[in-house]
C-alpha positions in Angstrom: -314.1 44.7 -5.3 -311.7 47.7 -4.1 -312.1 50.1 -2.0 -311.3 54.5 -3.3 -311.4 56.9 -1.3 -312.8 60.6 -1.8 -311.9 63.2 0.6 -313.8 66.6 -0.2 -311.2 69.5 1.1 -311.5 72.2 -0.9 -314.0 74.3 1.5 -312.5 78.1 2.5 -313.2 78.1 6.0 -314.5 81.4 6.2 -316.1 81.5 9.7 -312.5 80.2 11.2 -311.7 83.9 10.7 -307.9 83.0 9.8 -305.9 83.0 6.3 -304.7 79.7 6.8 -306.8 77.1 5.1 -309.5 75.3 7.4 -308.5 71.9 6.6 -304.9 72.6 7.7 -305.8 73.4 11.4 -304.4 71.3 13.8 -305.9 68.5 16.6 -303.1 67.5 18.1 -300.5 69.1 16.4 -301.5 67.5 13.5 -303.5 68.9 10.2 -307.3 68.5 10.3 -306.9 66.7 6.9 -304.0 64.5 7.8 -306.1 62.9 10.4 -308.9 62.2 7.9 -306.0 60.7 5.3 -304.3 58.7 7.8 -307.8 56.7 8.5 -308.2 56.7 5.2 -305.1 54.9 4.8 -305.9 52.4 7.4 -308.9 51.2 5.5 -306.0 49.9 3.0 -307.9 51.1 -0.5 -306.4 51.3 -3.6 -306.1 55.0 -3.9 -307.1 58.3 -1.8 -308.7 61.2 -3.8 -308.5 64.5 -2.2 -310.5 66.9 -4.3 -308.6 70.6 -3.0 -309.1 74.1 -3.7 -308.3 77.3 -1.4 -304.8 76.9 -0.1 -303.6 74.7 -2.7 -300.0 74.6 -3.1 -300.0 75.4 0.5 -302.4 72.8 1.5 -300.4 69.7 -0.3 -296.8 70.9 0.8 -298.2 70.5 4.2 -300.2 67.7 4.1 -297.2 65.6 2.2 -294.9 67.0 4.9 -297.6 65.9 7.6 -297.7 62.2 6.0 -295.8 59.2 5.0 -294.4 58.8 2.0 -296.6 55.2 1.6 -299.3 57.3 2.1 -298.2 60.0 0.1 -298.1 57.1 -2.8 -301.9 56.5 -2.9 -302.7 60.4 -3.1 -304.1 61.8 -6.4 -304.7 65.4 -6.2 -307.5 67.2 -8.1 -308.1 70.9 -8.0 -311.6 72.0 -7.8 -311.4 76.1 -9.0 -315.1 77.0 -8.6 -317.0 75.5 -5.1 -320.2 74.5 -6.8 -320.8 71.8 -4.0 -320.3 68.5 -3.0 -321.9 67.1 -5.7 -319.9 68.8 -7.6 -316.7 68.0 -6.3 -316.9 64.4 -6.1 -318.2 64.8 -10.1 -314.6 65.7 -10.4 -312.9 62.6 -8.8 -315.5 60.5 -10.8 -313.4 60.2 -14.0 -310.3 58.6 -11.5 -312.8 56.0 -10.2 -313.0 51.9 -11.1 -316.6 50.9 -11.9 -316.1 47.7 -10.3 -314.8 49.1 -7.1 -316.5 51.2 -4.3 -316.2 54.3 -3.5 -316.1 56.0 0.5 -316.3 59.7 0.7 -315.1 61.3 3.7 -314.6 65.0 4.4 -310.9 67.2 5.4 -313.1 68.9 8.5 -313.7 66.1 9.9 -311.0 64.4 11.5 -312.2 62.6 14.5 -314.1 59.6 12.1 -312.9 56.4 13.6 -311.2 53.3 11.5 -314.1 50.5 13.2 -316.8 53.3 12.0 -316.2 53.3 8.6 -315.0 49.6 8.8 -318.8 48.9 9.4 -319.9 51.0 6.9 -318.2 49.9 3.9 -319.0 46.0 5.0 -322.9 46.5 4.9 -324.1 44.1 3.0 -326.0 46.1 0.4 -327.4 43.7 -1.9 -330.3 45.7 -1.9 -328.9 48.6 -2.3 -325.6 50.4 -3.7 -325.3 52.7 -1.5 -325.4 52.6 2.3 -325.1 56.1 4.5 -324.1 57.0 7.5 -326.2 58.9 9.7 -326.7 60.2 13.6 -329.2 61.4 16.0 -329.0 64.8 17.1 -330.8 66.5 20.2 -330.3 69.7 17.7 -329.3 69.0 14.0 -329.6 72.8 13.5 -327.1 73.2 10.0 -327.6 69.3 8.7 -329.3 68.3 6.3 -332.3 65.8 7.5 -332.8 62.2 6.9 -336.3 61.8 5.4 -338.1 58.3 5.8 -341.2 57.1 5.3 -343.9 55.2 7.7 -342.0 52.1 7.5 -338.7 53.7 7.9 -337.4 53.4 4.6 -335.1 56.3 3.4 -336.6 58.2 0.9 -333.5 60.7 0.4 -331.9 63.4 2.5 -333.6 67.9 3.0 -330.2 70.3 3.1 -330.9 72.5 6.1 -332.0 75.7 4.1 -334.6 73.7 1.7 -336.4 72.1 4.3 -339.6 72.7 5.6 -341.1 73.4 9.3 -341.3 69.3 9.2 -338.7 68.2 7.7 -336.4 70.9 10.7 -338.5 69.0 13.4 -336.5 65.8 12.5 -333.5 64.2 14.7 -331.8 61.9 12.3 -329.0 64.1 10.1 -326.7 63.6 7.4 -323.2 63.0 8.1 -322.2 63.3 4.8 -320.1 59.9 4.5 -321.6 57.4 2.3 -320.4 54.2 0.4 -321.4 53.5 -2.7 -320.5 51.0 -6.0 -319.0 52.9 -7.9 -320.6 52.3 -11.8 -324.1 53.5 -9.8 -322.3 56.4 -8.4 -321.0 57.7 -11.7 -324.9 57.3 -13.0 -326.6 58.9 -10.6 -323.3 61.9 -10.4 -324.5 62.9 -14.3 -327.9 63.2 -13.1 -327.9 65.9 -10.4 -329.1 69.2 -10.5 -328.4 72.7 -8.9 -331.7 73.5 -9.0 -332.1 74.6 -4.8 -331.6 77.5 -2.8 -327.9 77.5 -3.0 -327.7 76.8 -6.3 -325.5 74.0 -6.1 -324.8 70.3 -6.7 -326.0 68.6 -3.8 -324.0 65.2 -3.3 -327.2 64.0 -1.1 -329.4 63.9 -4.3 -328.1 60.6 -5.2 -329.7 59.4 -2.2 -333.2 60.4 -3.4 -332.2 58.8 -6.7 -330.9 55.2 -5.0 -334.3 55.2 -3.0 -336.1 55.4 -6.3 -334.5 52.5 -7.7 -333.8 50.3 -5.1 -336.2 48.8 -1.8 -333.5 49.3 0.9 -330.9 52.1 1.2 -328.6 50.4 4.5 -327.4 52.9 7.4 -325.7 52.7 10.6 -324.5 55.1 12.8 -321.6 56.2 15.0 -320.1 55.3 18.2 -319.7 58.9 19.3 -321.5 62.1 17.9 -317.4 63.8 17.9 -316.5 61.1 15.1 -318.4 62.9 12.6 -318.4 66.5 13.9 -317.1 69.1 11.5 -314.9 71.6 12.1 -316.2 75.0 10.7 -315.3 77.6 13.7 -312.4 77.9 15.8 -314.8 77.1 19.2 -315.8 74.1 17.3 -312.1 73.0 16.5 -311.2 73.6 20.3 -314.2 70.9 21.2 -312.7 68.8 19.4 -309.8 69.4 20.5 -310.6 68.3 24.2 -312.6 64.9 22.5 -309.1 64.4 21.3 -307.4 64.4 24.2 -309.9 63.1 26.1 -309.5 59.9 23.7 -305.6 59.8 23.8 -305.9 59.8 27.9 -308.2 57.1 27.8 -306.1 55.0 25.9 -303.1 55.6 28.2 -304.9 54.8 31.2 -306.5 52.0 29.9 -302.9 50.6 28.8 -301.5 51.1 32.5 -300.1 54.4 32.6 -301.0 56.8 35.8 -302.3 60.3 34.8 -302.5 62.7 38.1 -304.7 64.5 35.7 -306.3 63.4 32.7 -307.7 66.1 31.5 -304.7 68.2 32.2 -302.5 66.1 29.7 -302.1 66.9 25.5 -300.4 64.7 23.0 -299.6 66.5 19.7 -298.2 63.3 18.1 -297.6 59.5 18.2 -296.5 58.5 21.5 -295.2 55.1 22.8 -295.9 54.9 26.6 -295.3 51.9 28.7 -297.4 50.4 31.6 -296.6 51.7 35.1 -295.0 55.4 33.7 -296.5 58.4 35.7 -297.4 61.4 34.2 -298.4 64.6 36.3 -300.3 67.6 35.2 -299.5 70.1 32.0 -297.5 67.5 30.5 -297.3 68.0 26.6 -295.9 65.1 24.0 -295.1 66.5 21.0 -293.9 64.4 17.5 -292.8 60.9 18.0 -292.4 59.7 21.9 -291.2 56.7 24.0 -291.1 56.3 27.5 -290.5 53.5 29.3 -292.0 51.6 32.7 -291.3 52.6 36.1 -290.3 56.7 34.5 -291.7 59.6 36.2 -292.7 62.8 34.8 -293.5 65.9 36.7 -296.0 68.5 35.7 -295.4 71.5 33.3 -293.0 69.3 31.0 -292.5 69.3 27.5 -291.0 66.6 25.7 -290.5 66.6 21.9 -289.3 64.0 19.7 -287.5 61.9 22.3 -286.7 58.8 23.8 -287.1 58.7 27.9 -285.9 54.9 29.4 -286.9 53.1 32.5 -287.2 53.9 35.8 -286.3 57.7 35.7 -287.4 61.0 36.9 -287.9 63.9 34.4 -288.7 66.8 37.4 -291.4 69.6 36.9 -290.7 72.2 34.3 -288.3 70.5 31.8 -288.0 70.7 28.1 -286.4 68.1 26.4 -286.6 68.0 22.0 -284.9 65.5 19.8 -282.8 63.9 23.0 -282.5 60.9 24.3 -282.5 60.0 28.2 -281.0 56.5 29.5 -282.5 54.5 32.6 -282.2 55.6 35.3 -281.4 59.3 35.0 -282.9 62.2 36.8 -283.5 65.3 34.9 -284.5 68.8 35.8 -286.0 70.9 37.3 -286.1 73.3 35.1 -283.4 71.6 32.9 -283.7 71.7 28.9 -282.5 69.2 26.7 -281.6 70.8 23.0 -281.4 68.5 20.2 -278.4 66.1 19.7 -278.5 65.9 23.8 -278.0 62.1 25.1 -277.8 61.5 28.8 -276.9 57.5 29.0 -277.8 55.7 32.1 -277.9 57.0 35.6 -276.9 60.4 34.3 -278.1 63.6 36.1 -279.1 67.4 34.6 -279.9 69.3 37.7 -281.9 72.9 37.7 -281.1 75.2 35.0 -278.9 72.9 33.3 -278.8 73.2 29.3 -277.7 70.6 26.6 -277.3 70.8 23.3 -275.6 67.9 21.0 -273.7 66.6 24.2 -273.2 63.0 25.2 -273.5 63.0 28.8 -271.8 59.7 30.0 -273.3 56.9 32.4 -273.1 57.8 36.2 -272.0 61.5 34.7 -273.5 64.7 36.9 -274.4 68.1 35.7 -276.1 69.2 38.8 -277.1 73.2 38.3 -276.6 76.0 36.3 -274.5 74.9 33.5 -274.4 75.1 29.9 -273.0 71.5 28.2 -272.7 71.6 24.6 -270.8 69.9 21.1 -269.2 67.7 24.1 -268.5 64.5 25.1 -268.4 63.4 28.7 -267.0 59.9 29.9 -268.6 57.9 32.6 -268.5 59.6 36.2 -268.0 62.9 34.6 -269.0 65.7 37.6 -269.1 69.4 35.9 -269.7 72.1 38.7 -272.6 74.8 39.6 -271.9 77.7 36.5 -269.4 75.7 34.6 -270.3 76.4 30.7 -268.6 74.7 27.6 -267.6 77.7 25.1 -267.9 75.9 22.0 -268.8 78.5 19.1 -266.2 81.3 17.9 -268.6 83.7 16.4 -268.2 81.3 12.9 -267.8 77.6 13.8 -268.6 74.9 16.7 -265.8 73.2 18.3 -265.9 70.4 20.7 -265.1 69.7 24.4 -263.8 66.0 25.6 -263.8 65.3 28.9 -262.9 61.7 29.6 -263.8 59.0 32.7 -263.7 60.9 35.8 -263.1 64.3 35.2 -264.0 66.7 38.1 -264.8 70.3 36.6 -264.9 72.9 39.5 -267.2 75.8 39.8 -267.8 78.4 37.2 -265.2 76.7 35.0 -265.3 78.1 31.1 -264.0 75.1 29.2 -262.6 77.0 25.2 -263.1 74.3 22.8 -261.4 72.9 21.2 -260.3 71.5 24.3 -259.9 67.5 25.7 -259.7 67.0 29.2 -257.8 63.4 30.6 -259.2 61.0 33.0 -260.0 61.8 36.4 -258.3 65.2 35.4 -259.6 68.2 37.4 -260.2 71.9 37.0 -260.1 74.9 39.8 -262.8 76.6 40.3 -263.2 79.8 38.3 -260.8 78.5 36.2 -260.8 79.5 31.9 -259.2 76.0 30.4 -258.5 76.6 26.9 -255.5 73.8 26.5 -255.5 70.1 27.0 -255.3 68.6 30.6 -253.5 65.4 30.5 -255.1 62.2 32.9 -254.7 62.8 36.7 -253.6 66.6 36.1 -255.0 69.7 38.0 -255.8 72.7 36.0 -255.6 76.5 37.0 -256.3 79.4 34.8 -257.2 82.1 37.6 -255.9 85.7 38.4 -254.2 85.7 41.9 -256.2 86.9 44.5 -254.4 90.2 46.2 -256.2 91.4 49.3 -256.1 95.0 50.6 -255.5 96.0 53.9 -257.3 99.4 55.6 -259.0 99.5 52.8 -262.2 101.6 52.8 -265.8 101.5 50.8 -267.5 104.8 49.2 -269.6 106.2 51.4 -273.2 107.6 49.4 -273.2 111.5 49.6 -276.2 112.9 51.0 
């Protein structure tokens, strides 16, 4: 028996007070829906339903954009015009649906459900029933529907929030909304609903009622963590989560051997590869895809985006560095930023207000402060000067700067690419270079200084 999967996404989102549909949201830098799909995916089933509706064209250009195209493989997409509930929607996907399979529905708002959760679910022996839930104790399940039992603790079936009675509001266990079920009873009990409740809708949860007539034991279980299956309906809500996020993504770092000065001062917007014995202080954000290696140190208020860091080096406080890579070794910033196409290969150094873009910056090599490095290519031992700048664009095209093993470039040296400087050439300070320097020459390109004798300042009138 396989496993299909039902996500319900088409909800508007209307109490997030934004245009942009609630399901694409971001924890982590990544869709509220994509987080649901990716677990999805890791359950391995055959295929993923996602039942949309508000956002559409928007909401699957992003998702497909958010996802892997494995992933993207097992997606069948199925419009649902009219919201008439969750019943409803999953009456929609039912048509797509094996009878000899089961069937796992999960929902696009709620993102933090957990692989070994719905592992345990789906593996309930349910011989007694076809249909197993999965529920959670609430100090407050104010907005759930209830789990209604009898003496014995049987389920009997499941009260929506606005149908229940003084009772039936007094009771702790609610409805998560995620159930598993065989698939050829699902279908069955799907033709028999009714909208007949205060909504006016097709309730997803009357099949529950129905399985309880039918059958002497409907199985449940219940989460790790209340945040696994916490929906996001309200921007406060999303920003909890947010934090549970984090909060989860520190833990595992710590518990793998990295040091966090501050845990809870640390956000990870992506999938990040972090070796034991790496050092992270405070307001550090990873963004997209991230590895850094043992014995690196980052100081606080970095970002670092789609980027590879090695061993052993020292990214100071206040850098940016996107789609670069950094060697062993190095020591970047402060205050340095790292454009894409920007590779600083072992024991390199970008001091203070030092920019890259698309520059190879050669092992040993030293841009200390100051500087603007970019379309270039520097050899090994390479030291370029406080204010030096490469001026690679013409107002239409991007030329490039060589400068080979050794080069020296004095201060607040302007380097006119095209323009390839020999080994262990050097260059005045001051100096404008827009020709080639052979190996072992010394270029000068200044104005001769004249000095002025008796010469007298303005004087401010009163």
């Amino acid at each position: 028996m396989e496993l299909e999967i039902i996500i319900l996404a088409a909800g508007k989102g209307t109490r997030m007070m934004s245009k942009l549909p609630k399901v694409l949201h971001t924890i982590g830098g990544k869709p509220l829906l994509a987080h649901v799909i990716e677990t999805a995916n890791s359950l391995e089933p055959k295929k993923i339903i996602i039942i949309y509706g508000h956002g559409g064209e928007q909401v699957q250009q992003t998702i497909e954009a958010s996802i892997s195209q494995n992933i993207s493989n097992k997606i069948q997409w199925i419009e649902q015009t009219e919201q008439k509930g969750t019943g409803h929607a999953v009456q929609m996907a039912a048509p797509f649906l094996s009878d000899q399979n089961k069937a796992l529905v999960l929902y696009g708002d709620v993102p933090l459900i957990q692989t070994s959760t719905l592992k345990s679910l789906i593996s309930i022996k349910n011989s007694e029933s076809p249909l197993s839930l999965l529920t959670m104790i609430l100090p407050n399940a104010t907005g759930y529907g209830r789990i209604l039992r009898d003496i014995d603790g049987k389920i009997l079936g499941i009260v929506e929030q606005k149908d229940a009675n003084q009772e039936q509001l007094e009771i702790k266990e609610a409805n998560t909304g995620i159930l598993c079920a065989q698939v050829k009873q699902l279908k069955a009990w799907l033709e028999r609903i009714k909208n007949d409740n205060s909504q006016e809708e097709f309730y997803l949860t009357d099949v529950v009622g129905m399985a309880a007539e039918n059958y002497q034991k409907i199985p449940s279980m219940q989460p790790e963590t209340i945040h696994e299956v916490e929906g996001v309906n309200d921007k406060k809500q999303l920003a909890a989560l947010e934090r549970c996020y984090q909060k989860q993504q520190a833990d595992t770092l710590l518990l793998s051997g990295v040091t966090l000065m501050d845990p809870e001062r640390i956000d990870i917007r992506g999938d990040v590869n972090i070796e034991s014995d790496v050092t992270i202080d405070i307001n550090v954000v990873l963004e997209g895809r991230v590895t850094i290696k043992s014995g690196t140190i980052v100081g606080q208020n970095c970002l670092i985006k789609n980027a590879d860091i090695g061993a052993n080096t020292r990214i100071e406080a206040n850098t940016v560095i996107e789609d670069s890579t950094v060697g062993d070794e190095c020591n970047i910033g402060p205050f340095a930023r790292l454009r894409p196409g920007s590779h600083v290969h072992k024991g390199g150094k970008l001091g203070n207000f030092v920019e890259t873009k698309k520059a190879e910056i050669g092992e040993g090599s030293k841009v200390n402060h100051l500087s603007y490095v970019g379309d270039a290519v520097l050899g090994k031992g390479v030291n370029v000067g406080a204010g030096s700048i490469t001026c690679n664009y013409d107002g239409a095209n991007k030329h490039l700067t060589e400068l080979d093993d050794g080069v020296f470039i004095g201060s607040n040296t302007s380097l006119v690419a095209p323009v390839k400087l020999g080994k262990n050439s050097t260059t005045g300070a001051g100096s404008v270079i827009n020709k080639d320097v052979e190996n072992e020459e010394l270029a000068i390109a200044r104005g001769k200084q004249k000095n002025i004798s008796g010469w007298t300042r303005p004087i401010k009138k009163s």
